[in-house]
C-alpha positions in Angstrom: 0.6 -1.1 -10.4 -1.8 1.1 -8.8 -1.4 2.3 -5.4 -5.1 1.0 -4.3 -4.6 -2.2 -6.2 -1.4 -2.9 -4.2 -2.4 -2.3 -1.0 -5.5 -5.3 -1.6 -2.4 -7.8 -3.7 -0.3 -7.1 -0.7 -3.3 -7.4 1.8 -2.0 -4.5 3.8 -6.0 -3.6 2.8 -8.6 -5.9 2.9 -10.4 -4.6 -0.1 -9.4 -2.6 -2.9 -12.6 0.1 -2.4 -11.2 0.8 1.3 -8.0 1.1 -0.1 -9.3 3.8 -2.5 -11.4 5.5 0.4 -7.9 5.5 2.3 -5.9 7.2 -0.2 -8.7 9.8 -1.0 -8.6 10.5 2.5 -4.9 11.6 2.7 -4.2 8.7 5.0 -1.8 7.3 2.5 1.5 9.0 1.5 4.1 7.5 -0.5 8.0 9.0 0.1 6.5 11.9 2.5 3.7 13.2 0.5 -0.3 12.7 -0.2 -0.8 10.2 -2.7 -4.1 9.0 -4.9 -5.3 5.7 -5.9 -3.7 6.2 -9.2 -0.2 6.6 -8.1 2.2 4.0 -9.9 3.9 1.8 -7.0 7.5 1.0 -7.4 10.3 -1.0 -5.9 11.7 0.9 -3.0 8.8 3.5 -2.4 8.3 3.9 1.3 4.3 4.0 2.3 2.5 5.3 5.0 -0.8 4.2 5.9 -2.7 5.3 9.2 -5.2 3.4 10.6 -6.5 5.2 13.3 -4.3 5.9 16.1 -1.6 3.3 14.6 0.5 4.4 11.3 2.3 1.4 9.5 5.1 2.1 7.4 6.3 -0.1 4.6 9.1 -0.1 2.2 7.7 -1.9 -1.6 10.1 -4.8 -2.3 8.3 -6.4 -4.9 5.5 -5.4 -7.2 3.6 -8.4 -8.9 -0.3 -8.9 -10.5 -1.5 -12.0 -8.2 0.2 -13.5 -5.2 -0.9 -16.3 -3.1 -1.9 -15.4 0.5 1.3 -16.8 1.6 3.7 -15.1 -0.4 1.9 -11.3 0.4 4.2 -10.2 3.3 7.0 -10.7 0.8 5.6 -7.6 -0.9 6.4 -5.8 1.5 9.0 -4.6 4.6 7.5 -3.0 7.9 9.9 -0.1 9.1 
């Protein structure tokens, strides 16, 4: 799955077009470096999105098409 798409499944990103704007920025890396929009997300890659001031960082722990609002933080563990 793509790295933009993700972050809107997993609703770390409210929409997918900020999460594109985010990555084309350089404020997402994936394992330590830059990453684009394109990037393939797997199981076990380790994100880091800032926002700001604050930086969030996620390990991926599932990758799926459509999940219901509930199930999103699933996607996901803080670090």
């Amino acid at each position: 799955m793509r790295l933009d798409k993700f972050l809107k499944v997993s609703r770390i990103i409210k929409r997918r077009t900020v999460a594109n704007e985010a990555c084309d920025a350089e404020r997402v890396t994936v394992n330590g470096r830059p990453a684009k929009a394109s990037y393939d997300v797997k199981v076990g890659d380790r994100l880091s999105i800032r926002f700001g001031e604050k930086t969030l960082n996620v390990e991926v722990l599932q990758v799926a098409e459509t999940v219901r609002k509930d199930d999103a933080a699933g996607m996901y563990r803080e670090i």
